[in-house]
C-alpha positions in Angstrom: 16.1 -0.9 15.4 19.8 -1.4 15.3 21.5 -2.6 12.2 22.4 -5.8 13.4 18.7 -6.6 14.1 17.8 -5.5 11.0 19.9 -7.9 9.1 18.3 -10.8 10.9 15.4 -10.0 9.8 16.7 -9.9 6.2 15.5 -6.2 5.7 18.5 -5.1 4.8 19.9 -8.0 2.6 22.5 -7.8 0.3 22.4 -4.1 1.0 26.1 -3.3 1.2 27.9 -4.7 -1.2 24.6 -3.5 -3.8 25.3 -0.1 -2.1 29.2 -0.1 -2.5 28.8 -1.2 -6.3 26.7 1.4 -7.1 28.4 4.4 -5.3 31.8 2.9 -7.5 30.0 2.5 -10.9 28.2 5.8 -10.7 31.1 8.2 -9.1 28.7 9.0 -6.0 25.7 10.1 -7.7 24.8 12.7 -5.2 21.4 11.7 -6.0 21.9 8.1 -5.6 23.4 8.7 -2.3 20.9 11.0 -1.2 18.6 8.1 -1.7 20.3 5.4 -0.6 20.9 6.8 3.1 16.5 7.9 3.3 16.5 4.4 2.7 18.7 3.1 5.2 16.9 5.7 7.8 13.7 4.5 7.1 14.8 0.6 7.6 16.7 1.1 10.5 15.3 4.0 12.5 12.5 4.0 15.0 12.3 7.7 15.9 9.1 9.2 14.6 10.8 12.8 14.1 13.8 11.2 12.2 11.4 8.9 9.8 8.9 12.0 9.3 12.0 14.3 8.0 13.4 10.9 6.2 10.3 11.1 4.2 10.2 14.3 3.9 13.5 14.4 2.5 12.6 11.6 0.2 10.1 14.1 -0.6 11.4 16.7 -1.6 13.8 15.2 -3.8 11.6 13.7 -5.8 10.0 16.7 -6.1 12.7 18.2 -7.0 13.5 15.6 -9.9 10.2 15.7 -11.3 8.4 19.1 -10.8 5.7 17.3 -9.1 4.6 18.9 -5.8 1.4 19.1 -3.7 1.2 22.9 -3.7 0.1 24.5 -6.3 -2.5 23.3 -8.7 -0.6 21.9 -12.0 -3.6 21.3 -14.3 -3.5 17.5 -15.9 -1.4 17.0 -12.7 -4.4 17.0 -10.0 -7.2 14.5 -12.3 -8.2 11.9 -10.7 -9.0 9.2 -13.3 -12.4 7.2 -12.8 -12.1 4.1 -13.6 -14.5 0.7 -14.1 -13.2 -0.4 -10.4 -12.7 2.7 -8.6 -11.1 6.4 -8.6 -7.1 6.5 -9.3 -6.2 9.4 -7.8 -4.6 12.0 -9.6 -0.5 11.9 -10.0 -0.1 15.0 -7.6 -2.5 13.5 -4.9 -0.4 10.2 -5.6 3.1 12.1 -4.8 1.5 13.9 -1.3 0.5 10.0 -0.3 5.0 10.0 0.6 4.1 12.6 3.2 2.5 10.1 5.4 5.2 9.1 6.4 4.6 6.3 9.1 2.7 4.7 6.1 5.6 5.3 3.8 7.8 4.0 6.3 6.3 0.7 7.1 5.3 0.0 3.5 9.5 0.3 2.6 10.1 -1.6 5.5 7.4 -4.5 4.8 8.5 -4.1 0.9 11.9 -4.7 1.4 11.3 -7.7 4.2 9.4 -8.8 1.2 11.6 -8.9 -1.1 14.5 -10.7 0.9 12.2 -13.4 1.8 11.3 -13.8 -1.8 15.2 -13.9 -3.4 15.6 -16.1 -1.0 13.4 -18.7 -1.6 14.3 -18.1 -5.7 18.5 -18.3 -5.4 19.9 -18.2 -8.6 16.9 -16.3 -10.0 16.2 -12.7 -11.8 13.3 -11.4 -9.5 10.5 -9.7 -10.9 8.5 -7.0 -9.3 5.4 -5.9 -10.5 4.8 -2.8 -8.7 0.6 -1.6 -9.7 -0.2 2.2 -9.4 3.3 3.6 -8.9 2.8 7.1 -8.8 4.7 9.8 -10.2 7.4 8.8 -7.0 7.5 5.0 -7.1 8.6 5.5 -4.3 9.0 1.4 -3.2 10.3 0.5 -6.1 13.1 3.6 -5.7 14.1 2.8 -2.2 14.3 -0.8 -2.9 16.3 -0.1 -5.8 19.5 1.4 -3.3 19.5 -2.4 -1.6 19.3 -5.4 -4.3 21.4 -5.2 -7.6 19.7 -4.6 -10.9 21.2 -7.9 -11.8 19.0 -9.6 -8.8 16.1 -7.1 -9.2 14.2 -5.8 -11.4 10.6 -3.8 -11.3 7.5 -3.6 -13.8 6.2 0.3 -13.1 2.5 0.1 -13.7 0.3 3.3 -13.7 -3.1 4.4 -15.6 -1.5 8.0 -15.8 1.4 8.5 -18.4 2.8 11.5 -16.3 3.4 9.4 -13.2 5.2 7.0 -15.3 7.3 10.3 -17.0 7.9 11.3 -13.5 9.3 7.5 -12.3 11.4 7.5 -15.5 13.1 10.5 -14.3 13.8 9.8 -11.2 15.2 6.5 -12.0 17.5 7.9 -14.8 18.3 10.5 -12.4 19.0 8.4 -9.5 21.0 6.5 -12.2 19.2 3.5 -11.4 17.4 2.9 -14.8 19.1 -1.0 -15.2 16.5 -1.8 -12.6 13.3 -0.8 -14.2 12.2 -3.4 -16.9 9.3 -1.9 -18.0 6.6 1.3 -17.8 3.5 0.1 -18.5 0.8 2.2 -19.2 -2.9 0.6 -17.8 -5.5 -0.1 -15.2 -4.2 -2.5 -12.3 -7.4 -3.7 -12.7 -8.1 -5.1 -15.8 -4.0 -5.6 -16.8 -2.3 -9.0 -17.3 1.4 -9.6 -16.6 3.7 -11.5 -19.3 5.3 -13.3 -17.0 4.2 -14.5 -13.5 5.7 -11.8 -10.8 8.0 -13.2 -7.8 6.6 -10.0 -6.3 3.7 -7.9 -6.6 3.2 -5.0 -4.8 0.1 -2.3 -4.9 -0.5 0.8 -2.6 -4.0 1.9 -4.1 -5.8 2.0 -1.5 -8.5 4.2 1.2 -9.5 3.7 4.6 -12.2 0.7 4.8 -11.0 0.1 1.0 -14.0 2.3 -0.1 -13.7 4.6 -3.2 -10.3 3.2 -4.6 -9.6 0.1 -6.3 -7.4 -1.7 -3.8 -9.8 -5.1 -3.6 -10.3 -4.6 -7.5 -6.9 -4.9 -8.1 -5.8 -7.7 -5.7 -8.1 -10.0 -7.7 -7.1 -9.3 -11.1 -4.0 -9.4 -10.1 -2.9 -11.7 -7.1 -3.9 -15.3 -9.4 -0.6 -13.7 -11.7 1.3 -14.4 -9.3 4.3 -17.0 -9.2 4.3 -20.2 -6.7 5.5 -19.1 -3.8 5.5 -15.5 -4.4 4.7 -12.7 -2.4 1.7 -10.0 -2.6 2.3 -6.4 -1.0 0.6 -5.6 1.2 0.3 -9.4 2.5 -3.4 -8.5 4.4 -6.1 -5.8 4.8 -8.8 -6.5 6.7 -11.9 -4.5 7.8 -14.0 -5.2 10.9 -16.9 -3.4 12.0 -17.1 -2.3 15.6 -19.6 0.0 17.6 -18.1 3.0 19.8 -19.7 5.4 21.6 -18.8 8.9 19.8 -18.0 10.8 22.9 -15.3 8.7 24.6 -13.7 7.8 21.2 -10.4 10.2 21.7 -10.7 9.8 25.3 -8.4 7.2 27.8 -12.4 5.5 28.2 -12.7 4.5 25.3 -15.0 2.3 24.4 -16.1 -0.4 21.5 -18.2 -3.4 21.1 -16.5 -5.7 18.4 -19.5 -7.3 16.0 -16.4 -8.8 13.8 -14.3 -9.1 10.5 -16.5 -8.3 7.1 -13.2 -8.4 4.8 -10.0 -10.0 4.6 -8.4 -9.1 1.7 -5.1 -11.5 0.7 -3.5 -13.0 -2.3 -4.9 -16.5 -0.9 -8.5 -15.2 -0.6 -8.5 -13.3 -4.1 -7.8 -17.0 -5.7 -10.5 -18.7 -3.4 -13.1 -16.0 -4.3 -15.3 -17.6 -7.4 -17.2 -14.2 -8.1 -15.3 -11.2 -7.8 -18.1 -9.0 -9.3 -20.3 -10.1 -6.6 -19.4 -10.9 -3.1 -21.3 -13.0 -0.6 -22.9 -11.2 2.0 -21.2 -11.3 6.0 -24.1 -11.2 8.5 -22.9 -10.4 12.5 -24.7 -10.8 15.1 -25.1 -7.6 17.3 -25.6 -7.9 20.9 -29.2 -7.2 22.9 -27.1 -5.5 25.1 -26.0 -3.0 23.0 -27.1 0.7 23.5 -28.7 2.8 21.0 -26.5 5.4 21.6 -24.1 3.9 19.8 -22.4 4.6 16.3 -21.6 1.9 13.7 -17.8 1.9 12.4 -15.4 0.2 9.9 -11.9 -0.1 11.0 -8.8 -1.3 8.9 -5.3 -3.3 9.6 -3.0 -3.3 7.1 -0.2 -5.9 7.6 2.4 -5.0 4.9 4.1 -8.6 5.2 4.9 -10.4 8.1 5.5 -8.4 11.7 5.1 -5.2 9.8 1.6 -4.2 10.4 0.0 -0.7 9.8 -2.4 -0.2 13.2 -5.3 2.0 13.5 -5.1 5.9 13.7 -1.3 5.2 12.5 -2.2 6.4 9.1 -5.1 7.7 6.9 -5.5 4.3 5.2 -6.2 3.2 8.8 -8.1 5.8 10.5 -11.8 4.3 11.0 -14.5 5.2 8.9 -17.7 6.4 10.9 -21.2 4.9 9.1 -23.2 7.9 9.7 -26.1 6.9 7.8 -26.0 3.5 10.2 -29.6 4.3 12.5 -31.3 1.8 15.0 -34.8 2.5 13.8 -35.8 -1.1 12.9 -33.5 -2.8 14.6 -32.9 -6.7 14.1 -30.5 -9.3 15.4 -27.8 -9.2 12.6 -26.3 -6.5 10.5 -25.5 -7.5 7.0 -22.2 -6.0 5.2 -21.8 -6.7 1.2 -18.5 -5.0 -0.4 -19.7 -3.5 -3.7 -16.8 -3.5 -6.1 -17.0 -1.1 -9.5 -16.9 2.5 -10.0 -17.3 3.4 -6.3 -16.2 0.5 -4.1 -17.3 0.5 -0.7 -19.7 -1.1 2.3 -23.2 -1.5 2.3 -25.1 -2.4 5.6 -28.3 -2.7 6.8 -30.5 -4.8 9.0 -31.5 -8.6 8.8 -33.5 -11.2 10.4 
């Protein structure tokens, strides 16, 4: 994507002059720099090798600033934290999440789209950013941070694990970039309510077919926070279940037999729902066609905001999750899909009349 195209589309908004001020005010932070052009690679560029090292390099200096690295094991560092609505993974898993990098890259893309769109509609305004499940990297907010000023910008770090919060704080007064950061908070997404309603909330916590992590947990506590004509991060996931035949699913023949959609998960349906502790149930019909030989799987589109849309296999968030235990013994017309939330969020299924 050239840089012209990118300003149309308001990614890279009031980038320069925010860039310019803070290379004067800080003497060239050679970390702030460092930062600053990762960002701009992964807005502008469209190479897959040059956004994977991008990430990398973003990385590996956040690595570097916090002593937090996937490698070895670091003790506290590698809990997960089980929670009322789901695992949080643990703070080291949380930083080796960057190393996706097409996900990292469309999520600071979409985030950044995001944010443009939303100081645009409030001119005039401070914008706040609640940003749920930050990780040790906060790595959205810390890319953002290079492209709006602290004086149009500022983020709300929310995490369930103190170190990640430690680690963001360091990076931030590393990258000398602390005037953005209005807050660490310390608490479950899930259950946490915001002071203020957010112009933007953004939260990355989530697994392929939004099974074991609290993703759908904490769009509902906290999407209903947010401020009138606002923006939620990511702006959609949605599930649908599909049958595929096993042996021709990495093959050019490919094939699937779409039953339909059994989530949508957006800010506009976590205000509609009226029982978030109990779903309703989506039945589909499935086909008298259909062969037995075939498998039963959930697959999952993320669409960050707007045109910026995570497709399947493009990341682990979106690879598709194969129902082994699905069987045809007693088959019926209609499957039935209820989304458990709680400690271990996920898909049931089974067969109705």
């Amino acid at each position: 994507m050239r840089r012209r195209e990118a300003l149309q589309l308001g990614i890279m908004a009031e980038a320069g002059d925010v860039s310019l001020a803070l290379e004067e005010s800080l003497g060239g932070n050679p970390y702030l720099l460092r930062l600053r052009r990762l960002t701009e690679e992964l807005l502008l560029v469209d190479n897959s090798g040059r956004l994977r090292e991008a990430v990398a390099g973003l990385y590996s200096m956040f690595s570097d600033i916090t002593g937090m690295d996937v490698g070895p094991d670091r003790g506290a560092d590698s809990l997960d934290t089980l929670l009322p609505s789901g695992k949080a993974i643990s703070p080291r898993d949380a930083a080796g999440c960057t190393l996706d990098f097409v996900r990292t890259s469309k999520f600071v893309r979409g985030a950044c789209a995001a944010l443009s769109k939303v100081c645009g509609r409030f001119p005039g305004e401070r914008v706040e950013v609640l940003y749920a499940g930050c990780g040790p990297f906060a790595t959205l907010a810390a890319t953002l941070a290079t492209q709006f000023g602290a004086g149009r910008v500022r983020f709300t770090l929310l995490d369930v694990h103190r170190r990640s919060l430690e680690c963001a704080a360091r990076i931030f007064e590393t990258c000398g970039l602390r005037g953005h950061v209005r807050a660490y908070v310390q608490a479950d997404a899930a259950r946490y309510t915001h002071d203020r309603p957010p112009h933007l909330i953004i939260t990355e916590t989530m697994q392929r077919a939004l099974e074991k992590e609290p993703q759908a947990a904490v769009t509902f506590n906290l999407a209903p926070q947010l401020r009138r004509g606002g923006v939620f991060v990511p702006e959609e996931v949605s599930v649908d279940a599909c049958l595929h035949d096993p042996g021709t699913e990495f093959s050019p023949q490919r094939f699937r037999l779409n039953l339909g959609l059994v989530i949508e998960l957006t800010a506009a349906s976590a205000h509609a729902a009226s029982d978030v502790n109990c779903l309703p149930a989506v039945l589909l019909d499935v086909p008298r066609r259909a062969e037995r030989s075939l498998g039963l799987m959930l697959r999952t589109a993320v669409r960050v905001f707007e045109s910026v849309v995570l497709e399947e296999y493009e990341s682990g968030i979106t690879c598709p999750v194969i129902l082994h235990d699905f069987s045809w013994a007693g088959r019926k017309d209609r499957l039935e899909f209820v989304y458990s939330l709680g400690r271990e969020p996920g898909f049931r299924h089974g067969w109705v009349d």
